[in-house]
C-alpha positions in Angstrom: 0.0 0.0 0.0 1.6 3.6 -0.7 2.3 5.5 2.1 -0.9 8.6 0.9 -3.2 5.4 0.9 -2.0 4.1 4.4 -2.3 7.9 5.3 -5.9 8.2 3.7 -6.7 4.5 5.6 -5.7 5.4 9.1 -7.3 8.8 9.2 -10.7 7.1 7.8 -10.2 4.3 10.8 -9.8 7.2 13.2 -13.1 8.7 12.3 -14.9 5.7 12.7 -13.7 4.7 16.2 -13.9 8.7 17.2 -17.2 8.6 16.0 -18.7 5.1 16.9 -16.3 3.2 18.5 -16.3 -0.4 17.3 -18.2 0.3 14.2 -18.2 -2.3 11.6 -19.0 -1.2 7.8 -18.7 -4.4 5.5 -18.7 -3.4 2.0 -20.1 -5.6 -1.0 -16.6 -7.3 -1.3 -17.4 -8.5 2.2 -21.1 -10.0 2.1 -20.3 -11.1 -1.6 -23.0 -8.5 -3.6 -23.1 -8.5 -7.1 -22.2 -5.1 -8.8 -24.9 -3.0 -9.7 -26.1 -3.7 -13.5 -26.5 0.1 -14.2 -25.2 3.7 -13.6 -26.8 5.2 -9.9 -27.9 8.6 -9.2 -25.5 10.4 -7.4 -26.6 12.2 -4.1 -26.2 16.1 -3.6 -24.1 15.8 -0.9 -24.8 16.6 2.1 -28.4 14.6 2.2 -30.6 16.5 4.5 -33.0 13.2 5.5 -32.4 10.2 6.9 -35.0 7.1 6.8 -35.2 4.7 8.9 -37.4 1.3 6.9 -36.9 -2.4 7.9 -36.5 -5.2 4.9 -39.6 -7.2 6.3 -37.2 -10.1 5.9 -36.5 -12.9 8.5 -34.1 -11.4 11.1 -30.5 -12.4 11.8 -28.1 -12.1 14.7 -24.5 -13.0 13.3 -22.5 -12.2 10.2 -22.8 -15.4 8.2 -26.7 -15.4 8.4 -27.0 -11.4 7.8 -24.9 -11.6 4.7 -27.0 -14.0 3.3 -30.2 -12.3 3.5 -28.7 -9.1 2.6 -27.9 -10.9 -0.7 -31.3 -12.3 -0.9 -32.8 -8.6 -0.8 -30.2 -7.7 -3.9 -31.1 -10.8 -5.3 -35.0 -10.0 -5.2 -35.0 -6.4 -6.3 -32.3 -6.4 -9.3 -34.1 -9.3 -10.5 -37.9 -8.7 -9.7 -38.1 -5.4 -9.3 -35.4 -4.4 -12.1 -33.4 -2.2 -9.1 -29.9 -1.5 -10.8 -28.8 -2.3 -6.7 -30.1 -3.3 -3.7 -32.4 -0.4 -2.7 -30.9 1.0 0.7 -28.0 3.0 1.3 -27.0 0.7 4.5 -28.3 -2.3 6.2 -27.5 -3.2 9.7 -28.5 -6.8 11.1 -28.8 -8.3 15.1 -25.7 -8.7 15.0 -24.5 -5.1 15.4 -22.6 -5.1 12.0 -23.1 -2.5 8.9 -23.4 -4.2 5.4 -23.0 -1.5 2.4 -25.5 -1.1 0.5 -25.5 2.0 -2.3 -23.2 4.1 0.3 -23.2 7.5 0.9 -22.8 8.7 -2.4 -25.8 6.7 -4.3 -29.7 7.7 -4.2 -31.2 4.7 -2.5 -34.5 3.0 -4.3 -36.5 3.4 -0.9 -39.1 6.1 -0.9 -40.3 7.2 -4.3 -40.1 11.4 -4.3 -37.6 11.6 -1.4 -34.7 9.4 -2.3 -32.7 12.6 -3.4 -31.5 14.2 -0.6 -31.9 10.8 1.8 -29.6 8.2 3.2 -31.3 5.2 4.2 -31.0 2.6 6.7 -32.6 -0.5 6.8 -33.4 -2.7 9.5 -33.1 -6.3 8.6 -35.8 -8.5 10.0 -39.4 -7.3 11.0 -39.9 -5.0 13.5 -43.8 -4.9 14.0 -43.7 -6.1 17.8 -40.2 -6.3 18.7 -37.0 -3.8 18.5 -33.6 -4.6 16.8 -30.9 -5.7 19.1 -29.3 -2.6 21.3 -26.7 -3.4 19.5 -28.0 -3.1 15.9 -30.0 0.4 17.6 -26.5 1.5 18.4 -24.9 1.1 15.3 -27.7 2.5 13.6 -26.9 5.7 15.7 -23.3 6.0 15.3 -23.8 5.3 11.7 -25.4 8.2 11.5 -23.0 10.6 13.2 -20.4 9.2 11.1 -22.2 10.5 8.1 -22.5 13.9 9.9 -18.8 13.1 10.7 -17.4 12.8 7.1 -19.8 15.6 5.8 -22.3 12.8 3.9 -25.1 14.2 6.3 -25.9 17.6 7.3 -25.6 18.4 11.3 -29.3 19.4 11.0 -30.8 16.7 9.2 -34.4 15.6 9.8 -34.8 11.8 10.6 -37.9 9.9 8.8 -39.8 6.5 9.2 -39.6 4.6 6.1 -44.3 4.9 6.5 -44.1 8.2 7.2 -42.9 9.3 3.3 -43.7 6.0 1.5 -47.3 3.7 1.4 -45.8 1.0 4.3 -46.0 -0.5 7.4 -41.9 0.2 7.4 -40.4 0.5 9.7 -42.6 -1.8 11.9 -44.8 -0.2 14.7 -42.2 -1.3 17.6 -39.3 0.5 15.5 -41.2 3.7 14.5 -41.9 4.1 17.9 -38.5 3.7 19.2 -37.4 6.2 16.4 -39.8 8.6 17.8 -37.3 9.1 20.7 -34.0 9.8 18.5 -32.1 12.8 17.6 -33.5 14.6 14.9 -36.7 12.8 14.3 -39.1 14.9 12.7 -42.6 15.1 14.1 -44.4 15.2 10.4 -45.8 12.0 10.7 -47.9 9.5 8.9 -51.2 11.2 8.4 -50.5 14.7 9.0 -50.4 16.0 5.8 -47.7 17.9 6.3 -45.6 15.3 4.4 -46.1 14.8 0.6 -47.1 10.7 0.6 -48.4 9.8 -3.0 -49.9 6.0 -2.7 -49.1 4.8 -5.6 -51.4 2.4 -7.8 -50.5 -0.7 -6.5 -50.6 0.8 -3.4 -54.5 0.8 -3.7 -54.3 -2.2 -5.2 -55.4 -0.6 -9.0 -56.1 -2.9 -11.9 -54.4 -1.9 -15.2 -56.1 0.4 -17.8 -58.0 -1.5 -20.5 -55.8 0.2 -22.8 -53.0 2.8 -23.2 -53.3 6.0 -21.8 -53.1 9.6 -23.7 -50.0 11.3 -22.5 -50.4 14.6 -21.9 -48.6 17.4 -23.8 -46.4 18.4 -20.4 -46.4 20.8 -18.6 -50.3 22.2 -18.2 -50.9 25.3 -16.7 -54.3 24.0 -15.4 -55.7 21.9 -12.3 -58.9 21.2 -12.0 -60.6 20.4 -8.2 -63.5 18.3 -7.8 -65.2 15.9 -5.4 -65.9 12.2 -5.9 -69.4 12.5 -4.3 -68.8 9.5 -2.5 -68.1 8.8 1.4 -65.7 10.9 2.9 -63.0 8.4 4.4 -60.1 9.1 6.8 -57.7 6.1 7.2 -55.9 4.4 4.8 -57.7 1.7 4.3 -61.0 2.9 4.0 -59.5 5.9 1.4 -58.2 2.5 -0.4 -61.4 0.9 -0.4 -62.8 4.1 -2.0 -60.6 4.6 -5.0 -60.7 1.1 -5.4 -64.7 0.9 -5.6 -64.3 4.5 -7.9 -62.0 2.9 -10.6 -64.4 -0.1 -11.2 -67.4 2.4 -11.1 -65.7 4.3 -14.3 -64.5 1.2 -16.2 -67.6 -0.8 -15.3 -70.4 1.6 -15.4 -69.2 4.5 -17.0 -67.0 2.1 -19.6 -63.8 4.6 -19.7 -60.4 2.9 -19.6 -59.2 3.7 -16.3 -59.7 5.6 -12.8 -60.9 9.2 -14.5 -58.6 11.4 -12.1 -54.6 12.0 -12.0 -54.9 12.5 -8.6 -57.2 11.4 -5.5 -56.8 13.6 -1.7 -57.6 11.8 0.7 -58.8 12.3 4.3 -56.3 10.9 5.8 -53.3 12.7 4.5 -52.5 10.7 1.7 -52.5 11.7 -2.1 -53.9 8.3 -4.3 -52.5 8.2 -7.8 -55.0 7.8 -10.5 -53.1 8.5 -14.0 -50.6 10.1 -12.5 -49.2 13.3 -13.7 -48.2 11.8 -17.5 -51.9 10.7 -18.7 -54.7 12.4 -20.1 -57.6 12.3 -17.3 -61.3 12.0 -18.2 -62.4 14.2 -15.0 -64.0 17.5 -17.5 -64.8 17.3 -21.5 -63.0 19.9 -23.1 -59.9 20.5 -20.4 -58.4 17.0 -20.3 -55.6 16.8 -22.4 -54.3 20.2 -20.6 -55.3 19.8 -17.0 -54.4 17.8 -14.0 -57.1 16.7 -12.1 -57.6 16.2 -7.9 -60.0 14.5 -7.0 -61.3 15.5 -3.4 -62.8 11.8 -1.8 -66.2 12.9 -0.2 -68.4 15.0 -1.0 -68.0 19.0 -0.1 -70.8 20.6 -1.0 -71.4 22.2 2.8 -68.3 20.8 4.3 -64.7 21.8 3.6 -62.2 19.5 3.0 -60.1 18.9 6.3 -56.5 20.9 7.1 -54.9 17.3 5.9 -56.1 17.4 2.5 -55.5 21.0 1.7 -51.9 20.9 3.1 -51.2 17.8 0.8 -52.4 19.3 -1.7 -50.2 22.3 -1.9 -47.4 19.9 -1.3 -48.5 17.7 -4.5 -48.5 20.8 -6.8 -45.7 22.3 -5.2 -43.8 18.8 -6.5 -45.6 19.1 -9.8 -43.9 22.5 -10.5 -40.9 20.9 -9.3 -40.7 18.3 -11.2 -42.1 20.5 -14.7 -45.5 18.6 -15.0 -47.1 22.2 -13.8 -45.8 25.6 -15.0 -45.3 28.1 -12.8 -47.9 30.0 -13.1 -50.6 27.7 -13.0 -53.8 27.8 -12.3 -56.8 25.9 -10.6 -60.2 26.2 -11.3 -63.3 24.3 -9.7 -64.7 21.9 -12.5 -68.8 22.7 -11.3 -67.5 26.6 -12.5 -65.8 25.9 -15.4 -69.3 23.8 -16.8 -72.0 24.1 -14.6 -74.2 22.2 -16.8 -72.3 18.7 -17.0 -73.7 17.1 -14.2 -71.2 17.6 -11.4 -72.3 17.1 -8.3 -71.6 21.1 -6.7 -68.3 21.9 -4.1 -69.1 25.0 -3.1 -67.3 24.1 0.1 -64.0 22.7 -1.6 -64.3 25.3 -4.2 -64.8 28.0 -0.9 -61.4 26.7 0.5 -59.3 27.4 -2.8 -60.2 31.2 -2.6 -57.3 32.4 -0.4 -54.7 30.7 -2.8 -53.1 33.2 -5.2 -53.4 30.1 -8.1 -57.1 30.3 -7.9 -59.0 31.5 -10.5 -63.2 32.0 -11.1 -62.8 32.7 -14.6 -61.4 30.2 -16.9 -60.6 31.0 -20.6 -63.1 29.3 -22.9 -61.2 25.7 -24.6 -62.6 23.0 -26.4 -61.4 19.3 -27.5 
């Protein structure tokens, strides 16, 4: 070894045992990965999020067994799920050890929208009723102030529970509320809208279009707010149950290909996706193929939508303008004012809650098909 690289070794040890003491980081050399089948996104260093998940994967409490289920997870999501790596940044097991995953540099495959800017941690085993060892809670700690440490995290980071920004049970109740306690840990939790979480369609457990979907000519400078007229719903799995029941109403009844809305609020914090931000909706004749529709799930004729549902909301477009789906200067209009005459069951209430935004307009510009 040259003497720069011995140099460059024994100042990297120091850190660690500064840092963490007996911290043990194998890399994929050590655990035997394979190499990643494609070129990762690189983090904007330093990440400003940490997440905390679990692999929902038997547990393990010493080196030989960890390694193998930490090639198992690789194994399953390069090859099923078409991951270029296994998903997580780092993986500790029972037995207090540190396997590599992507590594500090490398957005992590973890939570869809938030992987940029997040390192993320993963638990292996199931943490629903019991905690990781202490000594696997440990590591998990002095992991993290290592990545403070070496400038990979910054010192005021916000630490996350895998549920809390992706559609999960991760990182198991008994885990999430250990994390609770933890330096850093931010208080926007599952459910308070205060944290964009976009269920996805197999999330709500969606059944595919009947054909291919009109991509829209992006970005649109229009959003259009309704209601489902349905029952409101404020949990999960009752908001579930509702888009579910709403996409077989419009392909069964009302014989269009898929779930008519881009996007679904739900009362319980959560955004549902419909066609997503990409596809043509079939929420309003004549502004479809330059809108993006949210669909409100109740009915607000009298009643406003709760402080959960308007907060994700402004999240979601926020990310729509971020991501160039939405121009800047959009604008969102209430689909009962654009045509009063189509049969829309009246807002007045959701329509009443849009008012104080400065993207809210009464009068739209007349557009046709």
């Amino acid at each position: 070894m040259k003497p720069e690289n011995i140099s460059l070794f024994c100042c990297i040890f120091l850190i660690i045992n500064m840092v963490s003491g007996d911290i043990s980081i194998l890399t994929k050399h050590d655990w035997k990965g394979l190499d990643a089948t494609g070129e990762l996104t690189e983090l904007d260093l330093p990440a400003t999020r940490v997440i905390i998940a679990h692999t929902a994967s038997n547990n393990c409490d010493d080196n030989k067994r960890c390694a193998q289920i930490v090639r198992d997870i690789q194994n399953f999501q390069m090859k099923s799920l078409n991951f270029f790596e296994i998903g997580y940044n780092f993986l500790i097991g029972n037995d207090g050890n540190v396997y590599e995953g992507r590594g500090w540099n490398y957005q992590s495959a973890v939570a869809r929208g938030y992987n940029a800017g997040s390192i993320s941690i993963g638990f292996i085993g199931m943490f629903e009723k019991v905690l990781p060892s202490a000594a696997a809670l440990d590591t998990a700690k002095s992991l993290i102030e290592l990545g403070v440490q070496l400038g990979k995290l910054s010192e005021d980071y916000k630490l996350f529970g895998h549920r809390q920004l992706a559609a999960t049970e991760s990182p198991g109740q008994a885990l999430y509320d250990e994390i609770k306690h933890w330096k850093h840990w931010n208080k926007d939790n599952l459910g308070s809208g205060k944290v964009l979480r976009i269920v996805p369609r197999d999330g709500w457990f969606a059944q595919l279009p009947l054909k291919p979907l009109l991509s829209l000519d992006l970005p649109v400078s229009k959003v259009i707010v309704s209601s489902t007229n349905t029952e409101n719903c404020t949990t999960q799995s009752t908001c579930t149950y509702r888009v579910r029941i709403l996409q077989t109403y419009n392909i069964e009844a009302t014989h269009y290909d898929d779930i008519i809305y881009n996007f679904l609020i739900g009362g319980d914090g959560n955004v549902y996706e419909g066609r997503g931000w990409d596809n043509v909706g079939a929420h309003l004749k004549g502004w479809n193929d330059r809108s993006i529709s949210l669909a409100f799930i109740g009915t607000f004729k009298n009643v406003e939508p709760n402080e959960k549902q308007m907060s994700v909301s402004k999240l979601l477009l926020e990310e729509g303008v971020r991501l160039g789906k939405l121009t800047e200067d959009y604008k969102i209009y209430g689909a009962q004012k654009i045509v009063p005459n189509a049969g829309i069951t009246a807002a007045d209430a959701l329509y009443e809650s849009f008012k104080s935004w400065p993207q809210w307009s009464e009068s739209p510009s007349t557009t046709t098909d």
